[in-house]
Legacy VTK file of the C-alpha trace (Angstrom):
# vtk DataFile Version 3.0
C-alpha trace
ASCII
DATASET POLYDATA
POINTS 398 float
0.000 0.000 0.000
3.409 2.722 0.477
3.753 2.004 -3.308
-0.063 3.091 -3.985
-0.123 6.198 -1.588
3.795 7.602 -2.639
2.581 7.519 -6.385
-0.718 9.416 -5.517
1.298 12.214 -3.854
3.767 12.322 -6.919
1.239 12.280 -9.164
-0.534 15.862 -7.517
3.187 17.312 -7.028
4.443 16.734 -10.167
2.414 19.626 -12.550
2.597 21.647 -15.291
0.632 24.816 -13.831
-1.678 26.616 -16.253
-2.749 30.589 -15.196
-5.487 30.818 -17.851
-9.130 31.904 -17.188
-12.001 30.743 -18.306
-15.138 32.203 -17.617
-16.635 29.824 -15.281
-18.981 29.990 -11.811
-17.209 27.647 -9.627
-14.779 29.400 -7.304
-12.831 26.099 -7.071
-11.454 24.272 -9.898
-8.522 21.808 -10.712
-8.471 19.902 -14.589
-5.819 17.082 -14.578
-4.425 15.064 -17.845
-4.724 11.606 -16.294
-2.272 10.194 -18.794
1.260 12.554 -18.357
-0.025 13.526 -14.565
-0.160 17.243 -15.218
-2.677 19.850 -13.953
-3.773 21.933 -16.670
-6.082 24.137 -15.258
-6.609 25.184 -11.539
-8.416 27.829 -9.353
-8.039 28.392 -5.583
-7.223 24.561 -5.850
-5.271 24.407 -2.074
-8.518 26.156 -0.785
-9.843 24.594 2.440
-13.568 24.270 1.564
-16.870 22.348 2.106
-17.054 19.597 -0.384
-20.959 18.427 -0.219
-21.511 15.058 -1.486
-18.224 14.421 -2.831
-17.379 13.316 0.211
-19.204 9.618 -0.994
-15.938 9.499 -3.122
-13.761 8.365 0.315
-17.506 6.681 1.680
-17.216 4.426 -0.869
-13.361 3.948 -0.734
-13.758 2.731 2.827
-16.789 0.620 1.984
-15.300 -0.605 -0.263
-11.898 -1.746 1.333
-13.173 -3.141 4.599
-16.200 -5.521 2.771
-15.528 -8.908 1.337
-18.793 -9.534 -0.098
-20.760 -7.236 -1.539
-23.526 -9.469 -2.468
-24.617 -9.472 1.283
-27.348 -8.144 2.468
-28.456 -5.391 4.582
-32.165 -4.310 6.024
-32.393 -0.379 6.178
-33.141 0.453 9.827
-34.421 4.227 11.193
-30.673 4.765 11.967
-29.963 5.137 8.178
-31.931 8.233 8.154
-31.303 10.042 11.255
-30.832 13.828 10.695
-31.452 13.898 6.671
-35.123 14.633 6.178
-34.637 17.373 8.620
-32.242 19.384 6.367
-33.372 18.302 3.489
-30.534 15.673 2.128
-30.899 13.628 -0.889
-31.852 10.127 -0.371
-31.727 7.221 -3.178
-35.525 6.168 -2.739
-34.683 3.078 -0.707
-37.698 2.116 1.797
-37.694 1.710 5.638
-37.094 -2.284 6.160
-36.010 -3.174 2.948
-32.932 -5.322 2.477
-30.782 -5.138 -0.145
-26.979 -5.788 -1.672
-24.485 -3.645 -0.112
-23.598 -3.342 -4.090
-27.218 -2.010 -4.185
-26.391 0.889 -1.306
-23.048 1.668 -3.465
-24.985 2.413 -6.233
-27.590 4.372 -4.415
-24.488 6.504 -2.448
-22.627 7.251 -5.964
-25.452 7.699 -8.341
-28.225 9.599 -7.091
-26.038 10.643 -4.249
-28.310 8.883 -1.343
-27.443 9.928 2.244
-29.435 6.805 3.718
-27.478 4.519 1.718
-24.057 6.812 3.083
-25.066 5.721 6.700
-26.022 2.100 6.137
-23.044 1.540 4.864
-21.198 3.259 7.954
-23.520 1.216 10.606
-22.503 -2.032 8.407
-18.548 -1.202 8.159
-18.408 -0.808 12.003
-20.708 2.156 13.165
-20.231 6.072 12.370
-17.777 6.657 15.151
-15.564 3.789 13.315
-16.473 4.680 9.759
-15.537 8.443 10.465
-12.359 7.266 11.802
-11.659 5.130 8.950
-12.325 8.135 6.800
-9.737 10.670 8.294
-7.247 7.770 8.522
-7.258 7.234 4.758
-7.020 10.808 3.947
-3.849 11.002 6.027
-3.011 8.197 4.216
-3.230 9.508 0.884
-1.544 13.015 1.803
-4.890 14.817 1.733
-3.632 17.649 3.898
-6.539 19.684 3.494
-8.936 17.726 5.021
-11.046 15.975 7.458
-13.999 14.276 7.934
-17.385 14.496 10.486
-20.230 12.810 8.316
-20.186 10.334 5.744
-22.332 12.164 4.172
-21.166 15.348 2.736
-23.595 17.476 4.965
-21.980 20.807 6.147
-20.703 20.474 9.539
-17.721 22.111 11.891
-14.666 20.975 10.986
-15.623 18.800 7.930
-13.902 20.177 4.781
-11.018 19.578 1.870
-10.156 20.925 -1.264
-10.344 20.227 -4.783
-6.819 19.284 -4.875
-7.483 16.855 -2.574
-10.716 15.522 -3.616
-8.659 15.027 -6.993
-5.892 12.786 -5.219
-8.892 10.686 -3.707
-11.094 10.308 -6.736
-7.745 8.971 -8.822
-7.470 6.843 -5.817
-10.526 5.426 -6.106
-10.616 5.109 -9.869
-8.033 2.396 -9.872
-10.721 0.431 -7.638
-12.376 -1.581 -10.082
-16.260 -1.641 -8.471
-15.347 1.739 -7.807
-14.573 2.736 -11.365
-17.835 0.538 -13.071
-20.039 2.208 -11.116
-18.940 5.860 -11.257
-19.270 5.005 -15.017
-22.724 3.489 -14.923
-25.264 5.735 -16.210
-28.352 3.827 -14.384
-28.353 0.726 -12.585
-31.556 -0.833 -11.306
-30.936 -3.003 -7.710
-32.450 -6.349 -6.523
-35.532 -4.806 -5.103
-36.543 -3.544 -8.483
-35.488 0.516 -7.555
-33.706 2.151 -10.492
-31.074 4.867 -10.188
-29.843 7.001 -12.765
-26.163 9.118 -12.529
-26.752 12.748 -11.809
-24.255 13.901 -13.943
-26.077 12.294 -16.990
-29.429 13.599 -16.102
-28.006 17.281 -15.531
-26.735 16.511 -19.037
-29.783 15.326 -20.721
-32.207 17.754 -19.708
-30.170 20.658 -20.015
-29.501 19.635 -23.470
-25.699 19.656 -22.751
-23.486 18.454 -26.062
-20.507 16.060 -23.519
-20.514 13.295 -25.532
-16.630 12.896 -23.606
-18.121 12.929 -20.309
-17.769 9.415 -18.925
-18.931 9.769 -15.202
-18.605 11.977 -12.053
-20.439 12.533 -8.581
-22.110 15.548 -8.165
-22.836 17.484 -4.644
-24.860 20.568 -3.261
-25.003 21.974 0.227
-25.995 26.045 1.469
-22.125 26.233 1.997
-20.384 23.976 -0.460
-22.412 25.392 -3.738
-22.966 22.972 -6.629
-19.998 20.491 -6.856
-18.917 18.379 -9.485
-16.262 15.258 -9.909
-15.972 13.939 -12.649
-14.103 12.162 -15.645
-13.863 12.367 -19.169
-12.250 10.659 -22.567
-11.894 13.065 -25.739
-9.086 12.607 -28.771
-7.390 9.762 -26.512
-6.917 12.050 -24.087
-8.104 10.996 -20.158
-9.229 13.942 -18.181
-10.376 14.323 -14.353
-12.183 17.592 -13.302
-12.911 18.660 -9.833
-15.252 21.628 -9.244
-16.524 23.416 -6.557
-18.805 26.503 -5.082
-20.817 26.874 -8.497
-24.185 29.466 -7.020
-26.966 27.138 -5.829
-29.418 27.924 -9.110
-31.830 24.833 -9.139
-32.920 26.412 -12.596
-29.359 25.481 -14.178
-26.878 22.783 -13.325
-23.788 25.763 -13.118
-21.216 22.841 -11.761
-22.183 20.685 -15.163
-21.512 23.699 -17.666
-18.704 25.043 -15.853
-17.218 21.909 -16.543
-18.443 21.864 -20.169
-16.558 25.006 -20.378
-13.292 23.195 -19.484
-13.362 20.383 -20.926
-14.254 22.055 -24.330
-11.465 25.013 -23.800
-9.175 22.072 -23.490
-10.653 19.385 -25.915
-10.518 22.129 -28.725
-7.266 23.494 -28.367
-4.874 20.612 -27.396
-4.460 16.700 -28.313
-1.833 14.270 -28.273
0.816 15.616 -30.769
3.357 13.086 -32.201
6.528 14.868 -31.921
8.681 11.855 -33.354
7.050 8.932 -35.358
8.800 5.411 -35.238
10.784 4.466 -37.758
11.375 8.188 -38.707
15.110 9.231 -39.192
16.205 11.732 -36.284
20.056 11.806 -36.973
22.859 10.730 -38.608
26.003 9.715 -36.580
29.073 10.729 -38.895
31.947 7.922 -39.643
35.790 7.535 -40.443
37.245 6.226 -42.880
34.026 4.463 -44.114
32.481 4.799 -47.635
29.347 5.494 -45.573
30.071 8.912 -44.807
27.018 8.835 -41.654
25.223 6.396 -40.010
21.413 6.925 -39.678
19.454 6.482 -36.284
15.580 5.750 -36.370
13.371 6.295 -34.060
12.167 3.332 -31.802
9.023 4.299 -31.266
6.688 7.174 -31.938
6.351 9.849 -28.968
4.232 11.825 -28.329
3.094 14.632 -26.255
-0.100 16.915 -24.885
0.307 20.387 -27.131
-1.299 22.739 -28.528
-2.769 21.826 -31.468
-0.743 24.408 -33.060
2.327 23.707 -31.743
5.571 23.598 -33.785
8.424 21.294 -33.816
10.797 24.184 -33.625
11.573 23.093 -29.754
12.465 19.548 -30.911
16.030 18.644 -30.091
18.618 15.523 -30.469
21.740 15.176 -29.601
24.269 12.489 -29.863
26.540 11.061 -26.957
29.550 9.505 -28.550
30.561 6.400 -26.883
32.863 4.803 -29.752
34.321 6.244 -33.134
32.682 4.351 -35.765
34.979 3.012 -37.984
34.901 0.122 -40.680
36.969 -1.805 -37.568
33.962 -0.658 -35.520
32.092 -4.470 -34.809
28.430 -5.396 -35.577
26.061 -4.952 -32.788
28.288 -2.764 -30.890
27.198 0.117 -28.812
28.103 3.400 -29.956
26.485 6.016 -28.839
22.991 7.435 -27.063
20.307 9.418 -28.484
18.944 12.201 -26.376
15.724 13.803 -27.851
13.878 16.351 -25.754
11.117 18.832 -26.321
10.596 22.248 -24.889
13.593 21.431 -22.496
12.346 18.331 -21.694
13.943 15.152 -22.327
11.305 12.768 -23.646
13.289 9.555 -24.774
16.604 8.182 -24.375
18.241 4.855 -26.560
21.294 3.219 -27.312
22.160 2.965 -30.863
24.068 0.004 -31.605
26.301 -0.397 -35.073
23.627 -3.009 -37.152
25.831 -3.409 -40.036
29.513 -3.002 -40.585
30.803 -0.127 -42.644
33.051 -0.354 -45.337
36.561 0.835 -46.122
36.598 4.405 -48.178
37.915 2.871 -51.645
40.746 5.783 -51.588
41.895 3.869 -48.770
41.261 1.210 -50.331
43.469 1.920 -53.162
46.190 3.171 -50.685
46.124 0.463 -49.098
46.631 -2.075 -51.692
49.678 0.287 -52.691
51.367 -0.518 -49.462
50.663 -3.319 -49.271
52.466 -3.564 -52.773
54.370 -1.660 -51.665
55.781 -4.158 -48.614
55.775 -7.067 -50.768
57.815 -5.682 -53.411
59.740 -4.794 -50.314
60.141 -7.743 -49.158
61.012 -9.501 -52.091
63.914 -7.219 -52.979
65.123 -8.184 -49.220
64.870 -11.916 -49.829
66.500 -11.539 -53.409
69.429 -9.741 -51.148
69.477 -12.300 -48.749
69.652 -14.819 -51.202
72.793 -13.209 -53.077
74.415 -12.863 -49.777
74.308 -16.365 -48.710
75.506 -17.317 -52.431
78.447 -15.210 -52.139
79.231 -16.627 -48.800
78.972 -20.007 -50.618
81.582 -19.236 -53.368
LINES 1 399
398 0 1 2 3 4 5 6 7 8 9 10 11 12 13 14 15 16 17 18 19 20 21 22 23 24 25 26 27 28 29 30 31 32 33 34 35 36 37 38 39 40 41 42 43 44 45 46 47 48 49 50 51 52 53 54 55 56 57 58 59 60 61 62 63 64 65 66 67 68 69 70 71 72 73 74 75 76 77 78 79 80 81 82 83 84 85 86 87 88 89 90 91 92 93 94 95 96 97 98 99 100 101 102 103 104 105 106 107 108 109 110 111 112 113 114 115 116 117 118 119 120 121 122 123 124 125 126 127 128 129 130 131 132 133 134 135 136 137 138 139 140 141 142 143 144 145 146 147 148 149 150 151 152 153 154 155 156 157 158 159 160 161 162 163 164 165 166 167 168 169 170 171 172 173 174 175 176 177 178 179 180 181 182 183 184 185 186 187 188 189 190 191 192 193 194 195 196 197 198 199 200 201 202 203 204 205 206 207 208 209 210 211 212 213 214 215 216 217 218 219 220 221 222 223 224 225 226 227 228 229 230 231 232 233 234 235 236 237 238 239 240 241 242 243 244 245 246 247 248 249 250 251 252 253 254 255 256 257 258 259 260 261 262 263 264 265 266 267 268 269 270 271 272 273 274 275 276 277 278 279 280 281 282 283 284 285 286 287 288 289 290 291 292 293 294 295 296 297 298 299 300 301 302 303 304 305 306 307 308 309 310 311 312 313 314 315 316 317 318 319 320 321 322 323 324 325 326 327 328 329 330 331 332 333 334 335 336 337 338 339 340 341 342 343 344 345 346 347 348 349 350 351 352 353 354 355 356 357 358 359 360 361 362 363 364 365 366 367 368 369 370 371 372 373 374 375 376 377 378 379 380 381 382 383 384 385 386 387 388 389 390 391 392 393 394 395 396 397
């Protein structure tokens, strides 16, 4: 688990900072590219803030690490809705005495954002008390340094708060949890009693009439104090993206949090992809020789790279440069190192390779030619030395 939690707090440290506005509502914002672990975007990220609902995100996590079986049951008791019709919390629709899968309460917690289904789970895991101290242990865990826990909930309370940043590191978290991941994705899901959910985030989308064909998933969240809240994921040109909103006005009339976010991810989507910077195969250099007839050596590429950029961008920045480790030379040997590539972008180094000598070179033919001469040369030599020698031992003779 070290492994796990060291990456996670790499992954948030390690960021390519954008200071662009957009014209969005939220107060809080942070836009990662899940696939080179850079933020793009961010706004008041580090802000210590009420985070509604998407407190589920680490509800789940800890349901969802301390329960074997999630096709067991559970009947919903009156403790499972203590305190929520009072201020008004969102429930999932599930009835008073009705058992069902805790699979069935996961659903209900992530997509319609149910609080009774939030504190069944915590009275199954071990009781609130336990559950809450579950909660703040895995957020020290993961380096979530903004934040603490008093509900499993989300409901606004003293001392219960985060960030975006930090909702960020835990929703990554839980994405690599496969149940996690399947359901965050699901769009409706329908449990064993016959009760249908549907996500939020798609229904916010449909009847607003909101073009995200790239949105993939996300947990919404609304309290008086946390706004309209929105985490969420999203797929567009290959590219993986994970968006955490927060403080959007409370409008019931318009889901702010949901276009906010379409204002992102289409600022983004529109103006940058995955460039290929070097395509395999393609020739980045040419290593130069001695004495060869070859008068360079060419190096390929070993594999296309690429990188997120502009979709303007221009190769201008591109650089390689050649660390000689031999002289090649036609006595240079087959399948011997000579030398490593260095190619980097924008000042950054984005591959590094050996380059090894596939074929052997050949002999310039001038040198050639002046070779054979001396070696004509030596054997004419020679045999005017043995001709000498052998008059000398004839004289000796006579």
């Amino acid at each position: 688990m070290k492994k796990i939690i060291s990456f996670f707090i790499c992954f948030f440290w390690v960021t390519s900072v954008s200071a662009l506005e957009l014209p969005i509502e939220s107060q809080n914002a942070i836009l990662y590219n899940l696939d080179n672990h850079t933020v793009l975007y961010e706004k008041e990220s580090e802000e210590q803030i009420s985070i509604a609902s998407l407190t589920k995100i680490m509800t789940a996590v800890i349901t969802l690490e301390n329960v074997s079986n999630l096709d067991d049951t559970v009947t919903l008791t009156w403790e499972d809705y203590r305190g929520l019709y009072e201020v008004g919390a969102s429930t999932a629709g599930f009835s008073y005495g009705e058992t069902v899968t805790i699979r069935d309460l996961l659903y209900g917690l992530l997509l319609p954002s149910g609080a009774e289904a939030a504190q069944a789970l915590a009275r199954v895991v071990g009781g609130h008390d336990e559950f809450i101290r579950l909660m703040n242990e895995k957020a020290i865990e993961l380096g979530l340094t903004q934040t603490h826990f008093m509900n499993e909930t989300g409901l606004d309370a003293e001392g219960h708060h985060s960030s975006v940043k930090d909702v960020a590191t835990l929703f990554q978290y839980a994405l690599t949890i496969p149940t996690f991941k399947e359901i965050i994705e699901a769009k409706s899901y329908t449990t064993t009693t016959g009760l249908t959910f549907y996500s939020t985030t798609e229904r916010a989308k449909l009847r607003y009439g909101l073009d995200m064909d790239y949105l993939i998933g996300g947990k919404t969240g609304t309290t008086n104090e946390a706004g309209l809240c929105l985490a969420s994921i999203a797929k567009a040109d290959d590219v993986n993206y994970m968006l955490v909103t927060c403080r959007a006005p409370n409008d019931w009339s318009t889901p702010r949090h949901v276009m906010d976010a379409k204002t992102i991810y289409d600022y983004f989507i529109s103006h940058y992809a995955n460039q290929s910077i070097v395509e395999e195969g393609e020739k980045i250099y040419e290593i130069p020789t001695k004495y060869a007839e070859e008068e360079s050596i060419p190096v390929y590429a070993k594999e296309t790279i690429t990188k997120y950029l502009e979709k303007d961008f221009s190769l201008e920045s591109l650089n390689v440069t050649y660390d000689t480790k031999e002289e090649v030379t036609p006595l240079t040997k087959p399948n011997t190192p000579i030398g490593t590539i260095h190619i980097s972008f924008l000042g950054e180094e984005v591959s590094v390779f050996d380059v090894y000598l596939q074929n052997k070179v050949s002999l310039k033919k001038k040198y050639i030619v002046l070779g054979s001469i001396i070696i004509l040369l030596i054997i004419i030599l020679l045999v005017l030395l043995l001709i000498r020698r052998k008059r000398k031992k004839r004289r000796r003779i006579s």
